[in-house]
N, C-alpha and C positions, 0 to 999 in steps of 0.2 A: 671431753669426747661427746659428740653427739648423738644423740638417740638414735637407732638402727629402727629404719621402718618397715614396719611389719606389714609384708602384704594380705589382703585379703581376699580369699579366690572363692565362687561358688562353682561346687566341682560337682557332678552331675553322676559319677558312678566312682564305685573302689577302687576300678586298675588306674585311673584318673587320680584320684586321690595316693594309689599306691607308687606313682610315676612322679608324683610332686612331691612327697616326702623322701624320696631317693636324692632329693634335690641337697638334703641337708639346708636349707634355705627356712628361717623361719616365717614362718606361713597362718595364719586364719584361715581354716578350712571351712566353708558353711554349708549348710543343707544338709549333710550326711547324716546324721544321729537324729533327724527329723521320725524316724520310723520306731524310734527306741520307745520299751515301752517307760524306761527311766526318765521318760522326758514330762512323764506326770507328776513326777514326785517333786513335791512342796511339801516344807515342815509337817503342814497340815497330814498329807500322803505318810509323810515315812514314821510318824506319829503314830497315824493310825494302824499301818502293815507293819512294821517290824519296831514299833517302839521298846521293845523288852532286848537289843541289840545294845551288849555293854561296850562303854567308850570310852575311851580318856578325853576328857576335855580340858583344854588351858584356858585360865580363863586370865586377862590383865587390865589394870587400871585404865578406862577408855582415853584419859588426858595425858597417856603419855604418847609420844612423839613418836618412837623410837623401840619396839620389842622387839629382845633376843626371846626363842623356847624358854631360857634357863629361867628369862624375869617374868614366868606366870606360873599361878598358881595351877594344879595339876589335881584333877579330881574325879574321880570313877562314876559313872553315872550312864544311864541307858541313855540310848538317842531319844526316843519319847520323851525325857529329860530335859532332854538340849533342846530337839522343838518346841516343849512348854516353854521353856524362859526364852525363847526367840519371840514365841509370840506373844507372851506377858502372862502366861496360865500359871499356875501353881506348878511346880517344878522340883519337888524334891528338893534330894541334895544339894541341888544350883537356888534354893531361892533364897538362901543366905547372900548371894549376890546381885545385888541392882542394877538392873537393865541399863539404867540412866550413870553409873559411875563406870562399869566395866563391861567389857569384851567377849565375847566367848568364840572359841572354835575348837575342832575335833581336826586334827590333822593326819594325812597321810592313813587313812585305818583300812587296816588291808581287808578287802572286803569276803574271800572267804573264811578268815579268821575272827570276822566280826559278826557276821549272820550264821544262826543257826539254821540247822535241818529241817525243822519247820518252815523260816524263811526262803531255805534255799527252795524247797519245795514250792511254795509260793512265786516263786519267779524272780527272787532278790539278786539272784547272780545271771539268770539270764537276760534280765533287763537292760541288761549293757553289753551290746553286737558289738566290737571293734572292727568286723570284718566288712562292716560301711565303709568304713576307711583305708581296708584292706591291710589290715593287720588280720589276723586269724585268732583273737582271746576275745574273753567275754568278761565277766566277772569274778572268775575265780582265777584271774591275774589282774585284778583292778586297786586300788587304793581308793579312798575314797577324802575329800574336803570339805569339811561345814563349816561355816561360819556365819555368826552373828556380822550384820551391820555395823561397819569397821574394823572387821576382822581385817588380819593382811600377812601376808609371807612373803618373806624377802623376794627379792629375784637373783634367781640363780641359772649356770650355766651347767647344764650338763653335758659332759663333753662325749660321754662315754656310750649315751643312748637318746635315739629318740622320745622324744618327751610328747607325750597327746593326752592333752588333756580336755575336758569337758565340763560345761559351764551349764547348769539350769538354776531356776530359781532366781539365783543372786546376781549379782553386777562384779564386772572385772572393772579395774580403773586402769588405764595404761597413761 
């Protein structure tokens, strides 16, 4: 079967963006989340605001091919944590693991269950407007994804809901 091409649209306002996504059509929606204040945050950023934010992180052998969740190792650690050994710092719990042999990422972390009251007060949940896009949530319906450099998650089809997701920092590979 051949790849499905993804279009990509720069949509200029939410009921625009909320009229494309009616589409059910998988879409690249660009410019909308330009205003966010989430759009700062780099390792370095979530390091410094909310690095005491605990996590699960998986972490797998970077030469394998091929990972399931089940074939990584699974390790409690604050996000400050996971930015120190993303960016080669001293890392705690994670620095039992070499940057150079293995993988790291934080999957799926539901983002009011993962920042505290301090953070939220800091602006951790409101830093993510969905309603640029013309959804009505912010961050206290948000999930969240980090990964280390070769991180990757399968691709999946959700049939059930719209999926909007949001990319800073890192790089997608399609």
């Amino acid at each position: 079967m051949p790849p499905t091409a993804v279009r990509r649209v720069a949509v200029p306002t939410s009921a625009a963006a909320s009229a494309l996504l009616e589409s059910r059509e998988p879409l690249v929606l660009t410019g909308l989340v330009d205003s966010w204040p989430a759009r700062q945050w780099t390792p370095a950023v979530l390091r410094r605001e909310f690095g005491d934010a605990q996590i699960c992180v998986r972490l797998h052998p970077r030469a394998r091919a091929s990972v399931w969740e089940g074939d990584c190792v699974q390790e409690r650690a604050s996000l400050g944590e996971l930015c120190a050994w993303m960016d080669g710092s001293d890392s705690g719990r994670l620095s039992r693991y070499s940057r150079v042999d293995f993988v790291a990422y934080a999957d799926y972390q539901d983002m009011a269950a993962v920042f505290s009251a301090a953070d939220r007060e800091r602006g951790a949940l409101s830093s993510i407007d969905w309603s640029t896009v013309g959804v009505p949530r912010d961050g206290r319906q948000s999930t969240m994804w980090f990964g280390s450099e070769g991180a990757h998650t399968c691709v999946r089809f959700h049939f059930y809901i719209n999926t909007i997701m949001w990319n800073t920092h890192m790089h997608t590979r399609t």
